[in-house]
N, C-alpha and C positions, 0 to 999 in steps of 0.2 A: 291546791285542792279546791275545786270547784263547788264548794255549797252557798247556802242562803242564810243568814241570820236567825232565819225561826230554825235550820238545822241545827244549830249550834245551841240555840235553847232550849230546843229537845231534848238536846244529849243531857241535860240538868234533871230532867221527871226519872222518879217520882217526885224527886226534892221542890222544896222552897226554892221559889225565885222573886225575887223584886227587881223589876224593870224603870227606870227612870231616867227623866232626864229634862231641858230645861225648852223656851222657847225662843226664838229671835227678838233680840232687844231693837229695839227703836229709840228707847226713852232715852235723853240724852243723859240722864243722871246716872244708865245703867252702863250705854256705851263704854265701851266696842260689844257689840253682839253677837250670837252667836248663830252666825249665817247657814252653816253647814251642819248643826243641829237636825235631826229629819224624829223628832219626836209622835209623830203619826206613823215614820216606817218603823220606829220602835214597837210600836202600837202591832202594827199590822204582821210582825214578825211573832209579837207574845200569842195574840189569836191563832196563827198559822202553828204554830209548837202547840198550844193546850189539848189536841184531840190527843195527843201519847202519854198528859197526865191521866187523861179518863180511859185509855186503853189499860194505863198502870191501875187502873182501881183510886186515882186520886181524883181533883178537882181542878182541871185550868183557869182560865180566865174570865171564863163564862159570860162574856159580854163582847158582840160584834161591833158595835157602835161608837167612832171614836169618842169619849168622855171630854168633857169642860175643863177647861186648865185646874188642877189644885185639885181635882178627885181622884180621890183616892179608891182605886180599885182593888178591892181583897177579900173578894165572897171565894177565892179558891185557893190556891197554891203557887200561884201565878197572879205577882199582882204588878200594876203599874201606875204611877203618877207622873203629871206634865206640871213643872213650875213655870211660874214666868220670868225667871232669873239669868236665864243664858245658859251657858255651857260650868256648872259651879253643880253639888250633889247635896250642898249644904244645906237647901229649902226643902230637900225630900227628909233628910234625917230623921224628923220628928216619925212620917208616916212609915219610914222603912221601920223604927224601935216599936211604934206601933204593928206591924205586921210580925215581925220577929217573935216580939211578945206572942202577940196568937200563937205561931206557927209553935214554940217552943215548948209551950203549954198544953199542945196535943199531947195521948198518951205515946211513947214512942212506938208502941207497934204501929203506928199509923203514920209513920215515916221513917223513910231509912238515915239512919244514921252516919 
């Protein structure tokens, strides 16, 4: 089936979505890195999906511009962070239980269940 990564996180709106992932290591301390990592085409796929959270009536990602490692992006429903840790999910946790919280604390008519 011939789609694109932001089709596939489309198919997720109106829902919550947290996008993450890490950077290429270098440091010898973190070695082996994680080369094939493309945390900017993650980036560029969450932007490419968010116009069908606001066709839903919800709120994307709302920011074109790729973000600084370790920001946390979550003004919508669609959120994403870049660690500098490699290919591991374990440096976003904190920011994903942070967004979670948000999203869960909506009242539920303002997301599907």
């Amino acid at each position: 089936m011939p789609v694109d990564s932001h089709e596939f996180i489309a198919l997720v709106a109106p829902r919550a979505v947290f996008i993450g992932g890490g950077a290429l290591l270098t440091d010898p301390v973190y070695v082996p890195g994680d080369a094939w990592q493309d945390a900017q085409g993650m980036f560029i796929a969450a932007v490419a999906a968010s116009p069908v959270w606001d066709l839903l009536g919800a709120k994307g990602l709302g920011i074109t511009a790729f973000p600084p490692m370790g920001t946390l992006i979550d003004t919508g429903d669609v959120a994403f962070r870049q660690h500098q840790y490699g290919h591991t999910p374990a440096p976003n946790w904190p920011a994903f239980i942070e967004f979670a919280d948000k999203e869960l604390k909506k009242p539920s008519g303002n997301r599907l269940n």
